[in-house]
C-alpha positions in Angstrom: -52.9 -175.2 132.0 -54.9 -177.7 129.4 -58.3 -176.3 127.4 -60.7 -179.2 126.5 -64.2 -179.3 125.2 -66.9 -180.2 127.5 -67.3 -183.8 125.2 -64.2 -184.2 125.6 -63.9 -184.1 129.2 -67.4 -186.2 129.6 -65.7 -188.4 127.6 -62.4 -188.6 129.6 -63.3 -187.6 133.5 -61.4 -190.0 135.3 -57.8 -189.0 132.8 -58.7 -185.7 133.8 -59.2 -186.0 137.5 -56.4 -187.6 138.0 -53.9 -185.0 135.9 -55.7 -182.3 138.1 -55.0 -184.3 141.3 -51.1 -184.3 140.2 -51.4 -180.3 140.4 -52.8 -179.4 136.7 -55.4 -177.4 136.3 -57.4 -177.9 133.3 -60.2 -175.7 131.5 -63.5 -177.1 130.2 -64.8 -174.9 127.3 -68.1 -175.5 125.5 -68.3 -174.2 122.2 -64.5 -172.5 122.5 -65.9 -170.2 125.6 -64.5 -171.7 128.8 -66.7 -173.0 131.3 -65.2 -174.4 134.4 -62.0 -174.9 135.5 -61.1 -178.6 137.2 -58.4 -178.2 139.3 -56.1 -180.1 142.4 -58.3 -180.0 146.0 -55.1 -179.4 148.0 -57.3 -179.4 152.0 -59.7 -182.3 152.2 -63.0 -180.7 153.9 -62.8 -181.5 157.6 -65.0 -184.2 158.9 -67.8 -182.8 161.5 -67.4 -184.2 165.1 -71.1 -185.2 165.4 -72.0 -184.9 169.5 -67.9 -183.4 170.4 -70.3 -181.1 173.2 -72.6 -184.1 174.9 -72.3 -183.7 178.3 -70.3 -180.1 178.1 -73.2 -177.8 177.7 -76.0 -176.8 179.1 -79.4 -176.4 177.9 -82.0 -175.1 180.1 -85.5 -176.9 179.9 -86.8 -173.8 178.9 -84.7 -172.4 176.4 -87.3 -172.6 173.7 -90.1 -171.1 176.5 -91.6 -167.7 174.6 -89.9 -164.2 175.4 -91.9 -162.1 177.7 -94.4 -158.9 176.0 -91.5 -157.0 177.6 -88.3 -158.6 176.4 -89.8 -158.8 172.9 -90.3 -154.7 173.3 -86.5 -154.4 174.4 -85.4 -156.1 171.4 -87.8 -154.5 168.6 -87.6 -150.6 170.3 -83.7 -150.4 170.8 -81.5 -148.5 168.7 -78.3 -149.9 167.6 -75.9 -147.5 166.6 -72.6 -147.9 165.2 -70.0 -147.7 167.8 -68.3 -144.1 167.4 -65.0 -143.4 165.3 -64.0 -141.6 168.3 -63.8 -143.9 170.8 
């Protein structure tokens, strides 16, 4: 593991990057107190699947239609309680 001063590794990024993309992981102090630490990104992120459920679910036409005065009271007047260490 490599220290280097924040100048230094403005000055340098790319050199850097690339040693940390070979597996090193490097430091970045500023003023002697380290900083951050650049090191190798060993999963790439998965890309999203934009539109993998068209045509596979199904969203009634009035799914966004206001609750009833009744259904709002069963969801702000029940109790939830923690299921018991018993069971």
């Amino acid at each position: 593991m490599s220290t280097i001063n924040i100048h230094e590794a403005k000055t340098h990024l790319s050199r850097f990057v690339e040693r940390a993309a070979a597996g090193e992981e490097i430091i970045i102090a500023k003023a002697g107190k380290p900083m951050a630490k650049l090191v190798p990104l060993l999963h790439m992120p998965s890309r999203r699947n934009l539109g993998m459920f068209k045509g596979k679910l199904n969203v009634p036409d009035d799914f966004d239609t206001p609750l009833s005065d009744e259904m709002v009271g069963l969801f702000e007047n029940s109790v939830i309680e923690p299921p018991s260490e018993n069971r």
